[in-house]
C-alpha positions in Angstrom: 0.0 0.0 0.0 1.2 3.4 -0.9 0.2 6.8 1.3 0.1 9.9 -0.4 -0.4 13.3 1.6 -0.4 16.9 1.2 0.1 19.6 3.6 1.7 22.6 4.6 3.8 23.2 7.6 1.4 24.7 9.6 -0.8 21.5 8.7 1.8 19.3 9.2 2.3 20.4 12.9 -1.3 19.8 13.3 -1.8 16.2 11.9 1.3 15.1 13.9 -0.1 16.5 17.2 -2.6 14.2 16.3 -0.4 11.4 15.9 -1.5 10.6 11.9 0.9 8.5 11.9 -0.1 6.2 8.6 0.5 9.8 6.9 3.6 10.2 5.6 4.4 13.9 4.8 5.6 14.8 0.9 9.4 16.6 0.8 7.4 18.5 -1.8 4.9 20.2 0.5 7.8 21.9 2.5 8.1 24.9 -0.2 4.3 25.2 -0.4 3.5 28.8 1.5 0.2 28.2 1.5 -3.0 25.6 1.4 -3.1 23.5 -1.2 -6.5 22.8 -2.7 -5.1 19.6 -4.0 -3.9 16.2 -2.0 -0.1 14.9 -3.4 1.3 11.6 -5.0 4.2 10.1 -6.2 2.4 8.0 -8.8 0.7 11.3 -10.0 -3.0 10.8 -8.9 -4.6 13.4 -6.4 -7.5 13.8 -4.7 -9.3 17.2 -3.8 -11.9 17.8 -0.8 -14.3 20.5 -0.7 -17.4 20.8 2.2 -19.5 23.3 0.6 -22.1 25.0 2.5 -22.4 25.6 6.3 -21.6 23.0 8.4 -24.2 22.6 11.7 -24.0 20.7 14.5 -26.4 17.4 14.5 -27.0 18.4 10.8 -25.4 17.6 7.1 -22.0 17.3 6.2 -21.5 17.6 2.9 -18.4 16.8 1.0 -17.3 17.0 -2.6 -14.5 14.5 -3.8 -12.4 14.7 -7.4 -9.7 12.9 -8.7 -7.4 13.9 -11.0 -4.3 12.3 -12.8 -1.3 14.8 -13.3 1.2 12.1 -14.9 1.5 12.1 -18.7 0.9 8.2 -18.2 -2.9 7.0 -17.9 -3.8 5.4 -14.6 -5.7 1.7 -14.1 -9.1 2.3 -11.7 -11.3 -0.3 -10.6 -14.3 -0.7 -10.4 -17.0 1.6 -8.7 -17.5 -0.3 -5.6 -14.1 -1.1 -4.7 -13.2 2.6 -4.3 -14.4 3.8 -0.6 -13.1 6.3 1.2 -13.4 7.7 4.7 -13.2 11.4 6.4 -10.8 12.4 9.2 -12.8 14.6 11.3 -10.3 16.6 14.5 -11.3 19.0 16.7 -7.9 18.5 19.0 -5.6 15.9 19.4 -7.7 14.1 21.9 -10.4 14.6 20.0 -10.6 13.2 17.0 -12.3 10.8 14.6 -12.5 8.1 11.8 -15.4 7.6 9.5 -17.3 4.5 8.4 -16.9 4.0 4.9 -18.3 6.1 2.1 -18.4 5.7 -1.4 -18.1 8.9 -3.7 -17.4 7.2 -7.2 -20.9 5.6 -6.8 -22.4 8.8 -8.7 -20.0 11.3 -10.8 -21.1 14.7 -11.6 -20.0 14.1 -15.1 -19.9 11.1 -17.2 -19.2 7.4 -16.6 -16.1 6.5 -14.6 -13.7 5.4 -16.6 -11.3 1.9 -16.8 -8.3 4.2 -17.0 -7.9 7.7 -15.9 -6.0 9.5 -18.9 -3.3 12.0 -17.7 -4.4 15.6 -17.0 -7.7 14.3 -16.5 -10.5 15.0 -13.3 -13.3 13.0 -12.3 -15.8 14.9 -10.3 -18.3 13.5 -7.6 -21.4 14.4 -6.8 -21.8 15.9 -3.2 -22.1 13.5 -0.9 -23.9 13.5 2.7 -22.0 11.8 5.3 -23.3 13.0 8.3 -25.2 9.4 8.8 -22.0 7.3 8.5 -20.4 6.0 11.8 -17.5 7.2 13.5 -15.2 6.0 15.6 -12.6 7.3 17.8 -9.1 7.9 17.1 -7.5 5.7 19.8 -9.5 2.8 17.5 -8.0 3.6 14.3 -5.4 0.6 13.8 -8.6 -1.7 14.5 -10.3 0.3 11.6 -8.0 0.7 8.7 -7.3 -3.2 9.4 -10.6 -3.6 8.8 -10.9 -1.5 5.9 -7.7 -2.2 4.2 -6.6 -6.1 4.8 -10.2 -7.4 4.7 -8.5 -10.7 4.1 -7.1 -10.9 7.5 -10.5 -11.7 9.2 -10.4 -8.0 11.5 -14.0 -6.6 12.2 -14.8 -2.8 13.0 -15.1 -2.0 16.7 -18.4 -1.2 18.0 -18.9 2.9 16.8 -19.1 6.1 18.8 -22.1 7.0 16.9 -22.9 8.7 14.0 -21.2 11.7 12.2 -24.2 13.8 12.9 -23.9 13.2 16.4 -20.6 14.2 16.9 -20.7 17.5 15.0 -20.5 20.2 17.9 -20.1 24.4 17.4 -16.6 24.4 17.1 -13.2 24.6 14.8 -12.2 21.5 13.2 -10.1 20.3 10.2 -11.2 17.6 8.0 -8.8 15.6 5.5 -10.7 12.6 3.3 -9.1 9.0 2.3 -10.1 7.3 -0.9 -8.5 4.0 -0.6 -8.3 3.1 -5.0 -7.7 -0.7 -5.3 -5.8 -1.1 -8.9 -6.0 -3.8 -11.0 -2.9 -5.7 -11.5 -1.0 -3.2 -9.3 -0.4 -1.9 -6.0 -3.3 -0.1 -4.3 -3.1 3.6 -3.2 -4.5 5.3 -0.3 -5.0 9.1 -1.3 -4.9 11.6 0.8 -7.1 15.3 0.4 -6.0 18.7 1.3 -6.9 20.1 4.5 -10.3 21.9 5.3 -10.8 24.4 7.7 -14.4 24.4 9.8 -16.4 26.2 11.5 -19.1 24.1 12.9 -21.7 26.2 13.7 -24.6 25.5 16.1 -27.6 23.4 14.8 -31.0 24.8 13.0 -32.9 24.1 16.6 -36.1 24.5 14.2 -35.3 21.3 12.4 -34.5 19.1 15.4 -36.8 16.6 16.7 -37.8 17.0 20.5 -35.6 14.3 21.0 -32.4 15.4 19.3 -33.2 19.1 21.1 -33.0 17.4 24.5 -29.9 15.3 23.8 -28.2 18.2 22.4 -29.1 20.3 25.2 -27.4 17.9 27.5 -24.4 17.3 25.9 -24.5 21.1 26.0 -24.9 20.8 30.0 -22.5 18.6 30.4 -20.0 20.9 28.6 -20.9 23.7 30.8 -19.7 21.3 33.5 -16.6 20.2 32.4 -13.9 22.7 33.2 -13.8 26.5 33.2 -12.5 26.3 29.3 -15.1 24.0 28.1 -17.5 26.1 30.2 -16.8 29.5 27.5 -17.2 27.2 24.8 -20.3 26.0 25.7 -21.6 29.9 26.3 -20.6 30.4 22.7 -22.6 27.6 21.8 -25.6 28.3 23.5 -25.6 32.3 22.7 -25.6 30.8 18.8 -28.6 28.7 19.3 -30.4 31.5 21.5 -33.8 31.9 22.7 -34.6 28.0 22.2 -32.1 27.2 24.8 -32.9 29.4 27.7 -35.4 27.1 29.4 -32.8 24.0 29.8 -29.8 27.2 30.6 -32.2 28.5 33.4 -32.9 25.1 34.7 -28.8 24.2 34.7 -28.5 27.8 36.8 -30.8 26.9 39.8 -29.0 23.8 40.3 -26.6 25.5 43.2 -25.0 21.8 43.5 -23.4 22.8 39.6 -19.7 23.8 39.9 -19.1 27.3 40.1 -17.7 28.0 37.3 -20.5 26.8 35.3 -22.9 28.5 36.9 -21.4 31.6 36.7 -21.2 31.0 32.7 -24.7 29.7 32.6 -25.4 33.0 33.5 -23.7 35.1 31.6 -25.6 32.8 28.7 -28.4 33.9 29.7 -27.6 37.4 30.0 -25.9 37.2 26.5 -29.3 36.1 25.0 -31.8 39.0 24.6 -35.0 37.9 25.6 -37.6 38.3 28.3 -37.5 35.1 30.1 -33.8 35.8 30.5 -34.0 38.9 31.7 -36.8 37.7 34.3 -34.1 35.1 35.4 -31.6 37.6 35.7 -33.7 39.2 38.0 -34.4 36.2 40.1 -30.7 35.7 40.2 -29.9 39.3 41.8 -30.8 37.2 44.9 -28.6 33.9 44.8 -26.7 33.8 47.6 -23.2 33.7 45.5 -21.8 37.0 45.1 -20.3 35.5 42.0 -23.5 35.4 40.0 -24.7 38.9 41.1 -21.4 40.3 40.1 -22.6 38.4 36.5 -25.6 40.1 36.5 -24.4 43.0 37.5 -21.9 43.3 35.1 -23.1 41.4 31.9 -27.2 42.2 32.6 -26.8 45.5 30.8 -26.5 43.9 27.8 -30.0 43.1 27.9 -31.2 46.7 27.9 -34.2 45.7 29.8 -36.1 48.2 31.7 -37.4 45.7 34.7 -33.6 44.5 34.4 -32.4 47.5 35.0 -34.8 49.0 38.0 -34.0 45.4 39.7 -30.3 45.7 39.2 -29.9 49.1 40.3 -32.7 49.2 43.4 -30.8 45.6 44.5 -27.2 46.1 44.0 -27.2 49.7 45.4 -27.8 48.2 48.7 -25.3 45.2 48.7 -23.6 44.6 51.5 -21.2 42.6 49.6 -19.1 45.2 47.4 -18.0 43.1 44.4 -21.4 43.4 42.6 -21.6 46.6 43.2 -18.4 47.1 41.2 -19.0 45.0 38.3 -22.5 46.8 37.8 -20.7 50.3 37.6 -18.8 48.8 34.8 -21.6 46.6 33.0 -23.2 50.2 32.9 -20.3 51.9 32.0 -19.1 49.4 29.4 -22.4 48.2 27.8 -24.6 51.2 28.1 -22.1 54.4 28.3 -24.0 55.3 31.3 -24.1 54.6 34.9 -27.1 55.4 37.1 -27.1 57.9 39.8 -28.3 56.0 42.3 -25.1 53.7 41.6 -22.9 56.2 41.7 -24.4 57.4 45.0 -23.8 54.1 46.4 -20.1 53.7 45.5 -19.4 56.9 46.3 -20.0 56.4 49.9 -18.9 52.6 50.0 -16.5 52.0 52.4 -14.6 49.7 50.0 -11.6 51.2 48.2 -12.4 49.4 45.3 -15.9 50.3 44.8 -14.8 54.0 45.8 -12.1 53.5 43.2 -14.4 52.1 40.7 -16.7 54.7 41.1 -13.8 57.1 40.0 -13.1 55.2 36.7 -16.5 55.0 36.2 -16.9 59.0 36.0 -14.5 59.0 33.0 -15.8 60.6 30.0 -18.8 61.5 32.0 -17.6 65.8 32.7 -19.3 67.9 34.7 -19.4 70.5 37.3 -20.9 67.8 40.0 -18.6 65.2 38.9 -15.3 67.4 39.0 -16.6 67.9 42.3 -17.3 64.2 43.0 -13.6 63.5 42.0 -12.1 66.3 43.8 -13.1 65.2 46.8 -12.1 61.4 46.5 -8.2 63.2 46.2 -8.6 63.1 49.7 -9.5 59.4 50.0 -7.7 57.6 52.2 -6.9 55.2 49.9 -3.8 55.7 47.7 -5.9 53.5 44.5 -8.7 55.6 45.2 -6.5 58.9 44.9 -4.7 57.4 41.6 -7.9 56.8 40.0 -9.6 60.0 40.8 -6.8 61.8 39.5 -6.5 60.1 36.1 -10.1 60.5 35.5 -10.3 64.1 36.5 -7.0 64.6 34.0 -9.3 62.8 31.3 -12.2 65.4 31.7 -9.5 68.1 30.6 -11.7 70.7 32.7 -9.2 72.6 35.3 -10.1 75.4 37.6 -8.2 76.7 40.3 -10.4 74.7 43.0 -9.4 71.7 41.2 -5.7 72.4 40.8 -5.9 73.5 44.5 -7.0 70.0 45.3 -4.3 67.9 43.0 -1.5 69.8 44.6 -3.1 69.5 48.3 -3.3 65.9 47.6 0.3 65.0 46.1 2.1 65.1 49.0 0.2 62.1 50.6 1.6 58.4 50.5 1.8 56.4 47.4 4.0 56.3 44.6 1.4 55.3 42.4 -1.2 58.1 43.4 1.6 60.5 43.6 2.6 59.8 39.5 -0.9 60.2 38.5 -1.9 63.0 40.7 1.4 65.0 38.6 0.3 63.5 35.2 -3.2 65.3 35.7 -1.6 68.6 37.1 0.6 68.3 33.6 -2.6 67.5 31.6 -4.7 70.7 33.3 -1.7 73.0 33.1 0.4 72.1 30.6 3.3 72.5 32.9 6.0 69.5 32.6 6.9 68.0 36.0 6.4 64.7 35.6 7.0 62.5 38.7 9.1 59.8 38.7 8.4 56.9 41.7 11.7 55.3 41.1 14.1 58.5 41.4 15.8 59.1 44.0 14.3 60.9 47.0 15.8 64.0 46.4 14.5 63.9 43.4 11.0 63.1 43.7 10.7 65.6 46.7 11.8 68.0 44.5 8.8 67.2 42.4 6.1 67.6 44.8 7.6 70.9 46.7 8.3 72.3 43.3 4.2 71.9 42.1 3.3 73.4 45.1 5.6 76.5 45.1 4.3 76.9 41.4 0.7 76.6 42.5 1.5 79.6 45.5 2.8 81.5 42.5 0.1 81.3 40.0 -2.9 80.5 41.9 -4.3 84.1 41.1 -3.7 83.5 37.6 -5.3 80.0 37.0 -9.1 80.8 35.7 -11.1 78.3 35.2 -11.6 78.3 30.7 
């Protein structure tokens, strides 16, 4: 038997990771800089694959097969039913799969297939569906191509994994097809395609049956459960599918027994799909007793621009005890809606967390005015050197100085904190346009000389600063 492949490097790397190891990669492919749409061979016959249209999950998988003979010399073929192939379906290397046989010279898009396959010559086939073929995993691929390729030697398939259609999941995959081509008085060849790229996308949910909904929903599920990386995927995943798939995410959420990690990406699910029922679950999750999922709503329920959302978020969160939530909504607003509500800012204002306090300050950003110049000024006094540092920077952001202000910056440099003490100059440079910059890893001296010389030009030209 004879193994032909093609590849570039960068598919190369990938088919090894996967251990192909029946593949055996052409010296010919190393000067290729890009895909080619064509598989390679030593005795001059290539295949091509092509999976045209979207590819869903549970749903079709269409593929397109030609041959094509780029010797001079022409090239024996058997008969139509000795000529099978099978796809190579990876999503990772531990997660990959084999094919049950398929059969693409049984119909040809053009013509009759021929005894001999004259050089320069291509033989289309028709598209074929494969999605109901079975599949089997990798780790039982020796047992497989035994089966498939010394059918003298008595081997039978293992029992399958399922079907194709079953195994198709929203994700990125590459798929590489087989075609083993039995010649007759010579030495059989196993051809191998080009690469495809695909992106699996999530299934029609219209044109499931109950039954299929509810099994994919729970392979969905368990996903969610996995680990903290399967956990995104499957938000992807359910976000694509959307409204169908809120009942089973809201039912996976109340489950407090689910790890955390799903749970808190359950939710964000949910708040990632517009809709009512989410948004009234949202709601009825401001008041689980993990700060972890109100910070999710919080932060990601904005998104759903909901009106009832919104009222519950800010008349619930404005009187947590527990501050994180109250953080994440000021930047779910912030982020997601280019607002924040007063009665948030009210709240952080006066938290007595630093962080909400220092929140609150990043939060005013963008947002000038006279009330919130005023807001800011007065958190230069905060005890808190990250609270200091982020009033400054947002109050140098607003580019709206007055002598109060200025006042205030310089009253508040001297206080502890490198960190504060560097922003606190970079806004008095921003407002004044005076260059003073302050270093926090000079020496001393040096950065004493920094402060006192701000404050002797503020005693100078104090009278002078108007406000524009």
């Amino acid at each position: 038997m004879h193994v032909m492949t093609t590849s570039t490097p960068r598919q190369r790397v990938f088919f090894c990771c996967a251990a192909l190891a029946f593949l055996r990669i052409g010296a010919a492919a190393e000067t290729q800089p890009a895909p080619l749409p064509w598989g390679t061979g030593k005795a001059g016959v290539q295949i091509s694959l092509s999976v045209p249209g979207p590819v869903r999950a549970g749903g079709k998988f269409q593929v397109r097969v030609a041959i094509r003979n780029v010797g001079s010399a022409p090239v024996a073929l058997p008969g139509t039913k000795d000529v099978f192939g099978w796809l190579l379906l990876l999503y990772s290397r531990d997660n990959a799969y084999v094919t049950g046989k398929a059969f693409p010279a049984a119909e040809l898009e053009l013509g009759k297939w021929p005894g001999k396959l004259a050089g320069g010559k291509t033989i289309r086939f028709k598209p074929a569906d494969l999605s109901g073929l079975n599949v089997y995993s990798y780790d039982k691929r020796r047992k497989v191509y035994t089966a498939y390729l010394k059918p003298d030697s008595g081997a039978t398939l293992p029992a399958p994994d399922g079907t194709l259609a079953r195994k198709l999941v929203p994700a990125k995959a590459r798929a590489r097809f087989m075609l083993y081509l039995p010649r007759p008085g010579e030495r059989p060849l196993v051809l191998s395609s080009n690469v495809v790229d695909l992106e699996i996308a999530p299934p029609d949910w219209a044109q499931l049956s109950a039954d299929a909904q509810k099994a994919f929903a729970a392979r969905l599920l368990k996903q969610f459960d996995k680990d903290a990386w399967a956990a995104m995927s499957a938000h992807g995943q359910a976000v694509g599918i959307g409204p169908p798939i809120v009942p089973y995410l809201i039912q996976a959420v109340r489950q407090r027994n689910r790890p955390g990690f799903s749970r808190l990406w359950l939710a964000t699910a949910l708040a990632d799909i517009r809709c009512d029922e989410s948004a009234d679950e949202l709601i009825r999750l401001l008041d689980d007793p993990s700060g972890g999922i109100r910070s999710v709503v919080g932060y990601h329920g904005p998104k759903q621009r909901s009106a009832k959302l919104d009222a519950a978020v800010i008349k619930k969160i404005a009187k947590e005890k527990d501050t994180g939530p109250v953080s994440y909504a000021l930047l779910g607003f912030m982020v997601f809606r280019n607002r924040v509500p007063e009665e948030l800012l009210a709240a952080s204002f006066d938290s007595k967390d630093p962080r909400v306090r220092a929140t609150f300050a990043a939060a005013l950003k963008g947002r000038a005015s006279d009330f919130n110049v005023s807001r800011l000024a007065a958190l230069l006094a905060d005890e808190n050197e990250r609270v200091r540092s982020a009033a400054a920077k947002a109050l140098g952001a607003m580019n709206r100085p007055s002598p109060p202000l200025i006042a205030a910056l310089v009253r508040s440099l001297p206080a502890p904190g490198e960190a504060a003490r560097k922003s606190i100059a970079d806004a008095l440079g921003q407002l004044t346009g005076r260059k003073a910059p302050y270093d926090p890893k000079a020496a001393p001296e040096a950065r004493q000389k920094v402060i006192q010389g701000w404050r002797t030009w503020w005693a100078e030209n104090a009278a002078k600063t108007r406000k524009p």
